[in-house]
C-alpha positions as a printed Julia matrix, in Angstrom:
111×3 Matrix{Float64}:
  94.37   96.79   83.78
  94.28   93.86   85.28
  92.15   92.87   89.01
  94.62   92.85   90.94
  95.84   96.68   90.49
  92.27   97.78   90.13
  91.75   96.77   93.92
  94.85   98.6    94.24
  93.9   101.75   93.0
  90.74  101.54   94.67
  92.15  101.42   98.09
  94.7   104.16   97.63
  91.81  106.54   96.11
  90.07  106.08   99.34
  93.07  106.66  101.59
  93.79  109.64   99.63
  89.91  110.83   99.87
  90.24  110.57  103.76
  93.51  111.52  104.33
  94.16  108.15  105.67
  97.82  105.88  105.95
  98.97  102.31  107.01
 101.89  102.84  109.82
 103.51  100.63  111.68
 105.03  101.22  115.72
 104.56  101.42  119.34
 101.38  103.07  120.69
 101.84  105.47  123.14
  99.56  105.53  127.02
  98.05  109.34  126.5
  97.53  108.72  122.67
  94.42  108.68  120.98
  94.35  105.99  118.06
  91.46  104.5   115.86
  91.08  101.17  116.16
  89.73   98.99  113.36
  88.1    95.74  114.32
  85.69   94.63  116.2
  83.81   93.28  119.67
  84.97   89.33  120.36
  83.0    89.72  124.07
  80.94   91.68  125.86
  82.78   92.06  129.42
  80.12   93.84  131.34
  76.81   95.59  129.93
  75.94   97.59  132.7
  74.87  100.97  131.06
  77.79  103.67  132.18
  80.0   101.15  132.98
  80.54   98.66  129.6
  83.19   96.83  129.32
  84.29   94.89  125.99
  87.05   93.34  124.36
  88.24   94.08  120.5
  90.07   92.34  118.3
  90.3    89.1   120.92
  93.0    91.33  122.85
  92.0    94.88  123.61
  90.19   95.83  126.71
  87.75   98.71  125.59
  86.1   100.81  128.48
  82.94  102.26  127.29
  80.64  105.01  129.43
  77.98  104.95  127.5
  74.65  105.31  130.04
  72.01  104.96  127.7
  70.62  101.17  127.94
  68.9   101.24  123.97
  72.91  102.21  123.12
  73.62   99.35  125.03
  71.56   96.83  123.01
  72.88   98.38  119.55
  76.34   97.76  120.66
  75.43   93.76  121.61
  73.64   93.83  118.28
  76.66   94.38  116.54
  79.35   92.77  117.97
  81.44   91.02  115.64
  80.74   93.65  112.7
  83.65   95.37  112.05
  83.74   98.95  113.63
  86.46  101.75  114.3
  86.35  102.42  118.11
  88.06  105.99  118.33
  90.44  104.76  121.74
  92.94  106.51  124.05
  95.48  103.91  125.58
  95.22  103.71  129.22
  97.81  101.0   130.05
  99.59   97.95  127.65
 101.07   95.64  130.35
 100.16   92.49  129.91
  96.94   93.78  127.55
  96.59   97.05  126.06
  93.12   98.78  127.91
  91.9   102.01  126.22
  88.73  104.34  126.86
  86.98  104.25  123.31
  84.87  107.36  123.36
  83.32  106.86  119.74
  82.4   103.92  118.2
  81.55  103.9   114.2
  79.91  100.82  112.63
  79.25  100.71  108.91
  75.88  100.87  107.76
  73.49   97.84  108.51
  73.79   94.87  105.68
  70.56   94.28  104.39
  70.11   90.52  103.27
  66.93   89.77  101.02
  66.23   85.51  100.7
């Protein structure tokens, strides 16, 4: 087997372990959707009220009162996360309430 179907396989076992698929098409305001990326800015901090952006496009509105919360999420902008979303509006940007945020687990680097 060559690398470049082993990578293949890999990825489908783990789609198949989660139940996951790729799909393409129009979201829908109402609709819950996982979003995979992560935070290009920090909009506003304020703790209840935080306010990012994801992916350079998506306007994420976060309630999330808890200032040490807060920090975490600043700490790890630009990792990649899924932000669990619903889609409030996609005028001229798509803006979503993300009610769950999931980062992977913290990369350990030893010099």
């Amino acid at each position: 087997m060559d690398k470049s179907s082993e990578g293949t396989n890999q990825e489908k076992d783990f789609f198949e372990k989660f139940g996951l698929e790729v799909a393409t098409g129009e979201v829908e305001v109402g609709q819950t959707y996982p979003i995979y990326g992560m935070i290009t800015k920090l909009i506003s901090d304020v703790p209840g009220e935080v306010v990012c952006e994801i992916n350079f496009s998506i306007i994420a509105n976060m309630s999330i009162p808890d200032q040490e919360k807060v920090d975490t999420l600043k700490e790890r902008a630009f990792e990649p996360g899924i932000f669990v979303s619903t889609v409030k509006s996609k005028s001229e940007t798509i803006e979503v309430d993300c009610s769950t945020v999931v980062f992977g687990k913290k990369q350990k680097f030893h010099a």
